[in-house]
N, C-alpha and C positions, 0 to 999 in steps of 0.2 A: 314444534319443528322437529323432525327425523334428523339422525347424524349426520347424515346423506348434505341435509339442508344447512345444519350448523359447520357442515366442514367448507361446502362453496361457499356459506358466506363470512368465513374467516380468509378465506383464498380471496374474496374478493374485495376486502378489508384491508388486506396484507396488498392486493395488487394499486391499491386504490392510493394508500399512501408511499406508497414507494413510487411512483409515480409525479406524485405529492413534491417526493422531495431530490427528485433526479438532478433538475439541475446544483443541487448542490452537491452532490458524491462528490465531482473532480475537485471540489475546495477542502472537503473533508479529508478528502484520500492526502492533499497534498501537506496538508497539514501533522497530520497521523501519521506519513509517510518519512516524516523530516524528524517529527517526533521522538518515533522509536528506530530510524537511523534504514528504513528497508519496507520496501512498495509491499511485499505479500503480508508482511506485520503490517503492516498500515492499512492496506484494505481488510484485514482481519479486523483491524479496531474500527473502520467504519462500519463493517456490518453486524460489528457485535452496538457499537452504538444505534445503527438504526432499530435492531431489533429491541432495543432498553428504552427506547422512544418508541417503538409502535405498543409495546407494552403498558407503558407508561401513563402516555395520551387520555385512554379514559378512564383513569383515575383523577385527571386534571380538572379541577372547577372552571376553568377558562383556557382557550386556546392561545398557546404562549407563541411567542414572535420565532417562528420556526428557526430560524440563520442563528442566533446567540443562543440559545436553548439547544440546537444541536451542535453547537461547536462546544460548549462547556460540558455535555454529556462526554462528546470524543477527548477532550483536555482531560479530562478523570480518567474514563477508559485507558487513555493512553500513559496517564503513571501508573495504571494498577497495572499495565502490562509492563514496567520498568522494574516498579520494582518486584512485580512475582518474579521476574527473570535474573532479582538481581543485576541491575545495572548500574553500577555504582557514578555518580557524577561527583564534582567536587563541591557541589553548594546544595541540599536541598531546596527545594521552590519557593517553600515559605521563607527562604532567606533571601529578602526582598532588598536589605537596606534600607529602610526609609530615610536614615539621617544623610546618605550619599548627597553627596555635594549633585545640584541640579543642572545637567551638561547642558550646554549652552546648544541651541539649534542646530542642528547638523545640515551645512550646507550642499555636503554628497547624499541627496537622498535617491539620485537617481542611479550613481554606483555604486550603492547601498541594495537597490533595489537587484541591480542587474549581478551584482555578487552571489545575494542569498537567491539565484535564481538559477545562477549556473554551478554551483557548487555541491558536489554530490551529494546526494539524499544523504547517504551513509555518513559523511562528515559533521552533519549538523550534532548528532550525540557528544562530538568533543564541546561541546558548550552545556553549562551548567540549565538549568529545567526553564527556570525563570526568562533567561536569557536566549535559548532557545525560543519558547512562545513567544515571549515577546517580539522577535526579529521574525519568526515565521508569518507572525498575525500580521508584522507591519509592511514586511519587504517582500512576503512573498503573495500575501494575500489583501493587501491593500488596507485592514482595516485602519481605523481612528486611534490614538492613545486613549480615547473617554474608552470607545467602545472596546478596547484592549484589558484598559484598569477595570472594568466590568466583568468580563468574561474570566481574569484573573483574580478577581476582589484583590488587585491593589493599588494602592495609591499611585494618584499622576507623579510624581515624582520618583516612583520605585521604579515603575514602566519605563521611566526614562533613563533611569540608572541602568538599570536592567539591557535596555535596548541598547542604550550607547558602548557597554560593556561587551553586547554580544556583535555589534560592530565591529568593535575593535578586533577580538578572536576573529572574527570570520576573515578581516582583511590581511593576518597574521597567515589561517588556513588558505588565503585566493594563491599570498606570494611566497609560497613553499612550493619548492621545486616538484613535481610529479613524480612519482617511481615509475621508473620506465620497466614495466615486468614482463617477461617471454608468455606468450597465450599459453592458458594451461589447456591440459590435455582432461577429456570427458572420461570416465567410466568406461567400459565396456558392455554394460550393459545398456545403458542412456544409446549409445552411440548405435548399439544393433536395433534398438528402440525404433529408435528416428530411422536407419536404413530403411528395414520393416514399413513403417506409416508409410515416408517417401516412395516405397516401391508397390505402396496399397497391398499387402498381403497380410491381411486381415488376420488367418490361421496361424500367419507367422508372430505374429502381435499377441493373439488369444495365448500362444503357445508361452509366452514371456509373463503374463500377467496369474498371479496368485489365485488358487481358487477364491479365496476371501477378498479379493480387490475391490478396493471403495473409491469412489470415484466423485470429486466436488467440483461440479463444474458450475464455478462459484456464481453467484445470483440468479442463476436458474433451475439447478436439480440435483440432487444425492442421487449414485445408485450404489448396489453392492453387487459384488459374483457375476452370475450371467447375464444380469440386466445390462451391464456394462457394454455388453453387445448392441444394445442401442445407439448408443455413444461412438462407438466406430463405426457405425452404418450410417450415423448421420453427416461424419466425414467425408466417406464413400462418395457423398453426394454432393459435396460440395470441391471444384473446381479448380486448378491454379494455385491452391496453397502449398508451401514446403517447410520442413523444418531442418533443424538446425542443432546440434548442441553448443551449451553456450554457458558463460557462467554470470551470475548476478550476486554482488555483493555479497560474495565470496561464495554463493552455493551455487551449486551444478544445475540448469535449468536447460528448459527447451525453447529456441526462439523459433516461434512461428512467425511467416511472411504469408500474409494473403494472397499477393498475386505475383504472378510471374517477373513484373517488372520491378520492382519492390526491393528497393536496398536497404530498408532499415524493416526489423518485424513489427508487426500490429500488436504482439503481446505472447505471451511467455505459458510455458507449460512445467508446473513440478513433478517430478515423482518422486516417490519414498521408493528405496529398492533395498528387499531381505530378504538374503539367500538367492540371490540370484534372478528372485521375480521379484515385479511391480508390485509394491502389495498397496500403494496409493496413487492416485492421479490428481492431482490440482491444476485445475485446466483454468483459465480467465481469460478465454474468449471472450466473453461478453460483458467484459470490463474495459473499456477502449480507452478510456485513461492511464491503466495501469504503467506502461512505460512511457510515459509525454517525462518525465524529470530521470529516467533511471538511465545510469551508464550498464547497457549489457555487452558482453563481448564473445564472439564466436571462440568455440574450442578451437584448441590444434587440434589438426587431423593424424586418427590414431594410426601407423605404420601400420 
């Protein structure tokens, strides 16, 4: 077979199982999401887990139960992005308890449920790792405590310790007053960004962006430098959409709105900005989960 041939049929290998496993991103993402406390680290770890799993796959003697095989890949992924990052918790994971006393049935499972579902992504990192999974697996994602202690290797009893513990935190974090903080104000460069796009002046755009500007417009395509002219041509062509500065769990982001009528945005835009250009784009257009659990907020507008 010619390169030619081995590279479509790796593309089409790659299109074949991602495909495969679509409907599960939005369980993955919200998991990974809660995880490591932020939707763009959390879609980071699901992609870097799929890709460890398309890899993976045919070195397998047997094809494994897709749903528990990929949520334990993203459970490891997502410590090893804790602790590269240094994130210090107060318990590591392996500190299960097993001798904890066995809580008795929790008869709030449905304000259990509706808690860990409205409670910011971001907050979930004040619970220790254990305690976390476990409440993510149960409250936000429906699993079993069998299928829990599984995916965990630990004991029914520790899952319940565990779970019931990270309960209690969460209902601690629901009935703490909110900080009521004044919208912050975007960058100046962000801010002339977004005019730029909003006013379709494409030159004016080119003009902001770094000769080296790399561009991820994540689950679809890389480009670098002037390919990136693609990217805003394909814009160009699409209709009705506006943006926004805005901030997301603490970082300065871009909220994109699809259409005209549209009061919440479809999904968010990062850049990296040095020296004054764009010198990265992380666009997730074509991640439509990405904000269904995130709190974004519009910048103040800069005088």
């Amino acid at each position: 077979m010619s390169d030619d041939g081995l590279l479509a049929a790796q593309h089409e290998g790659r299109r074949r199982f991602l495909e495969l496993v679509a409907d599960l991103r939005p369980e993955l993402h919200r998991y990974c999401a809660r995880m490591t406390g932020s939707v763009a680290d959390g879609e980071d770890i699901v992609q870097d887990t799929l890709a460890r799993a398309y890899y993976l796959l045919p070195e397998m003697q047997e094809v494994p139960e897709f749903r528990p095989w990929l949520f334990r890949i993203a459970h490891n992924r997502a410590l090893d992005h804790l602790r590269r990052y240094e994130v210090r918790m107060n318990q590591p994971l392996d500190e299960s308890h097993e001798n904890a006393a066995d809580p008795s049935p929790d008869p709030g499972e449905v304000l259990a449920h509706q808690q860990a579902v409205r409670l910011a992504v971001s907050r979930f990192v004040e619970l220790a790792p254990a305690q976390r999974s476990c409440v993510i697996l149960k409250d936000v994602l429906g699993h079993s405590l069998e299928e829990i202690g599984a995916l965990l290797e630990l004991s029914l009893p520790a899952v319940k310790a565990a779970l019931h513990r990270g309960r209690l935190r969460l209902r601690e974090l629901a009935a703490a007053p909110a900080d009521a903080a004044a919208p912050r104000r975007g960058s100046p460069v962000v801010a002339r960004y977004v005019e730029l796009f909003n006013a379709r002046d494409w030159d004016g755009v080119r003009a902001l962006l770094a000769e080296d500007v790399q561009l991820d417009l994540v689950t679809r395509a890389q480009r670098a430098g002037r390919a990136v002219g693609n990217y805003l041509h394909n814009y160009d062509l699409i209709a009705g959409w506006r943006l926004a500065p805005a901030w997301l769990e603490g970082r300065e982001v871009i909220a994109v709105f699809r259409a005209p009528g549209d009061t919440q945005p479809g999904y968010f835009i990062e850049l990296r900005v040095e020296e004054n250009r764009v010198r990265f784009i992380h666009d997730f257009r074509y991640v439509p989960y990405i904000l269904r659990d995130a709190v974004l907020e519009l910048a103040a507008t800069i005088p």
